[in-house]
C-alpha angles and dihedrals in degrees: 000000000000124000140215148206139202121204104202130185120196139167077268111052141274126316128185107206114191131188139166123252084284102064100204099108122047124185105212125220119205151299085255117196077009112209095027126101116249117197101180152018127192135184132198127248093198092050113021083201104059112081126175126204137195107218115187140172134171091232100046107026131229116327120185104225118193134186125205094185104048104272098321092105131014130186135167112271099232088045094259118152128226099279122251118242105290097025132108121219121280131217145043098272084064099056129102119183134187102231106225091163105128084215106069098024141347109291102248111191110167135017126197110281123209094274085042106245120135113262143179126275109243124178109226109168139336103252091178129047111179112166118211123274094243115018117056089200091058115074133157125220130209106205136181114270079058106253131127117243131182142214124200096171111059089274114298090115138045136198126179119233103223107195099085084063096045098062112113100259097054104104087056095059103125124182120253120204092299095042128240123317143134102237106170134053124183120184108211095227154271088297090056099028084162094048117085138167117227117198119200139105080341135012108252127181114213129195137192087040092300103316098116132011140220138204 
């Protein structure tokens, strides 16, 4: 009989709940990283035991969590540990930046803010998590202020794909009530493994894994 699983993130923490085919009895996880908030897991589709969280708190910051067993253990992927009182996250799993280089994408500095004025991108936390469809190293984020980034590498680095930004309307984003983020990331398929839908202040399809965008 077939099993499944259920990668839940809650104010809390991170739970893994597991059942058989039938679905009427579930063994629960967790709470994993208890007392965090988690807004996202993710698990590979390459590699059913690789799972990847975004743990947050207004206190800490944003910390990239990733599992190589399914949920049993977890661990930073660049080796960091959880910050002490006072400290910021280290690591580059756990950096985000903006790319304003004229070479990979159109350098994007502010966005319309709620007055409508024109304000400064600042990455606040990673609200989406989707692994590639066929290699369990490689994982895109969707992060607030709204933006695509991409790791090759499991998670230790990270890269904007700046095409999403770069798309003409950019400079006209502006937050709704629970700010601007790109919450939702859809590959096309295993027919298009490069081609994927983000959902955020627009829909915007993107080829060639981000790099460049379409109406």
């Amino acid at each position: 009989m077939s099993k499944v699983r259920v990668l839940v993130g809650t104010r809390k923490g991170a739970f893994v709940l597991t059942s058989d085919g039938k679905r009427q009895r579930w063994d629960v996880g967790g709470p994993h990283f208890a007392g965090w908030e988690i807004y996202h897991v993710k698990g590979s589709p390459a590699d059913p035991n690789r799972l990847y969280a975004s743990q947050c708190s207004g206190w800490f910051g944003q910390i990239i969590q990733r599992s190589n067993d399914g949920g049993n253990t977890w661990e930073a992927p660049g080796g960091e540990t959880t910050p002490a009182p006072g400290s910021m996250p280290a690591g580059a799993s756990n950096k985000f930046v903006y790319d304003t280089s004229p070479e990979t994408g159109k350098p994007i500095t502010t966005h319309q803010w709620y007055d409508g004025t024109q304000h400064p991108w600042e990455f606040k936390r990673v609200w989406h998590l989707e692994p590639s469809l066929t290699d369990p190293d490689t994982v895109y984020a969707g992060v607030e202020d709204a933006a695509l980034f991409r790791s090759t590498d499991g998670g230790q680095t990270w890269q904007e794909l700046a095409g999403l930004r770069g798309h003409g309307s950019g400079p006209r984003w502006q937050p709704g009530a629970g700010g601007m983020c790109l919450h939702t990331i859809t590959p096309a398929g295993s027919s298009s493994p490069s081609r994927l839908r983000a959902r955020s202040a627009a829909t915007t399809p993107a080829r060639h894994g981000g790099q460049s965008t379409v109406d």
